[in-house]
C-alpha positions as semicolon CSV with decimal commas, in nm:
position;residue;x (nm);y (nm);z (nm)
1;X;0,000;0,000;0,000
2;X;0,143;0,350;-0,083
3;X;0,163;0,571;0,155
4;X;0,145;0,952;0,072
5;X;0,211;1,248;0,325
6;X;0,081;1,632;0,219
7;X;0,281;1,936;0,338
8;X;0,033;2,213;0,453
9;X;0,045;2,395;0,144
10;X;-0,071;2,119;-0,094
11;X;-0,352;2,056;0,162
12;X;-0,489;2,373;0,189
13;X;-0,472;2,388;-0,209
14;X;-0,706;2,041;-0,236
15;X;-0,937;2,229;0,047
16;X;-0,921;2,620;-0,090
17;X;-0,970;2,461;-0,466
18;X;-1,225;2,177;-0,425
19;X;-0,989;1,981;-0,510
20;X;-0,974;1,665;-0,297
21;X;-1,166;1,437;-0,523
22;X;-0,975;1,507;-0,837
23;X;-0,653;1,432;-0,599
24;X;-0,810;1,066;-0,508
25;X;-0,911;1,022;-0,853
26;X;-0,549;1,070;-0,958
27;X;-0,407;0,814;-0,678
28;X;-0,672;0,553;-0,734
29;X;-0,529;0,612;-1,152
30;X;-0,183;0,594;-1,013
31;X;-0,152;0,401;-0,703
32;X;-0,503;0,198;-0,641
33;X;-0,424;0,128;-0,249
34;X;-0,328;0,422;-0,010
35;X;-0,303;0,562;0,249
36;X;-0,287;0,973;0,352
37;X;-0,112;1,172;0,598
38;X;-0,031;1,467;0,719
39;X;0,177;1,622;1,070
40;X;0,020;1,678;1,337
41;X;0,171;2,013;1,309
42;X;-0,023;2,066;0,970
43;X;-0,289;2,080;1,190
44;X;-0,151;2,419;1,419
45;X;-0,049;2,562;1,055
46;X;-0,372;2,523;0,884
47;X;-0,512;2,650;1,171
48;X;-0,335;2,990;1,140
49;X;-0,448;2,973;0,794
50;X;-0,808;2,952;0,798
51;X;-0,999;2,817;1,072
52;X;-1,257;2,667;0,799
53;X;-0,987;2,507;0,643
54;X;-0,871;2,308;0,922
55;X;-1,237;2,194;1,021
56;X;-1,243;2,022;0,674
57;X;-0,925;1,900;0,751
58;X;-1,072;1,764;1,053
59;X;-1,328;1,611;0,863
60;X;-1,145;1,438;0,646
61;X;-0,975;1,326;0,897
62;X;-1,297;1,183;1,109
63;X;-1,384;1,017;0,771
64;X;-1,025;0,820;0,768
65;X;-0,889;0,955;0,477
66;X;-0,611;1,137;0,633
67;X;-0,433;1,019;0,902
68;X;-0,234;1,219;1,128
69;X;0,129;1,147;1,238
70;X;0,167;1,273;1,589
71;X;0,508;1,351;1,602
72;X;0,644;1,716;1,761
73;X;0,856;1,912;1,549
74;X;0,865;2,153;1,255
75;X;0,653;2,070;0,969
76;X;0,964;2,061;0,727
77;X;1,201;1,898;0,909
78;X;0,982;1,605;0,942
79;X;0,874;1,569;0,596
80;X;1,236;1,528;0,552
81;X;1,281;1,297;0,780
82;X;1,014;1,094;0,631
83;X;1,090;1,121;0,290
84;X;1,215;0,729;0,245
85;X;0,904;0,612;0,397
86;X;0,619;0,822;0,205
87;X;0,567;0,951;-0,143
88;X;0,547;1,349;-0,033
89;X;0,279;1,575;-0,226
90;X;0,378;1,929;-0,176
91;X;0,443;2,247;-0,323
92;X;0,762;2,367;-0,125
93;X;1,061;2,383;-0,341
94;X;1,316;2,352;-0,052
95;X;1,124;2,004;0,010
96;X;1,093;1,915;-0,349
97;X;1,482;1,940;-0,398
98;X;1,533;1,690;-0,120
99;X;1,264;1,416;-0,220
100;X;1,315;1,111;-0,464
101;X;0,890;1,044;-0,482
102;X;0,691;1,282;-0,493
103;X;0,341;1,456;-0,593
104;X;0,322;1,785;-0,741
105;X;0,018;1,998;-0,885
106;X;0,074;2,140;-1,208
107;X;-0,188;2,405;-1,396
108;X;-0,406;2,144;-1,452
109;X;-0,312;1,829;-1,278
110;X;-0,134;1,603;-1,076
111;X;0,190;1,477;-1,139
112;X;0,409;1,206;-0,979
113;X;0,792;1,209;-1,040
């Protein structure tokens, strides 16, 4: 089973866009089994975002199809530290530059590399 882990930013994209159907449409395409997660620190981030945001997160979340690692630290540093162990969708270039797998969204769609 694959397992996928979204920085902040691409989460509040699929949330702020409507987008978090077309995203499991492209894994079930791509991957067929998987699994979603995100920090527990997402969660505090989001938060600061958009308070509407993270109760959809929370939703999701409720409905098992994110999961939440519950690990302290920053955000970044522990995408990094996961990057062996999860394909990483995200939109931070620092990140992207330090991750083999991983999910990016383009004008139009998703792309793995």
């Amino acid at each position: 089973m694959e397992k996928i882990l979204l920085d902040t930013n691409f989460l509040v994209y699929l949330i702020k866009e409507k987008k978090f159907r077309l995203f499991e449409d492209f894994l079930d395409e791509n991957f067929g089994n998987y699994e979603i997660y995100i920090l527990e620190g997402s969660l505090g981030e989001i938060g600061n975002i958009n308070k509407r945001y993270l109760k959809a997160v929370k939703l999701l979340i409720r409905s098992n199809k994110i999961k939440v690692i519950k690990e302290k630290g920053k955000v970044d540093e522990l995408i990094i530290k996961y990057k062996d162990n999860f394909i990483i969708a995200t939109q931070d270039e620092k990140i992207l530059k330090e991750v083999k797998r991983k999910i990016i969204k383009t004008k139009k769609y998703f792309k793995l590399f």
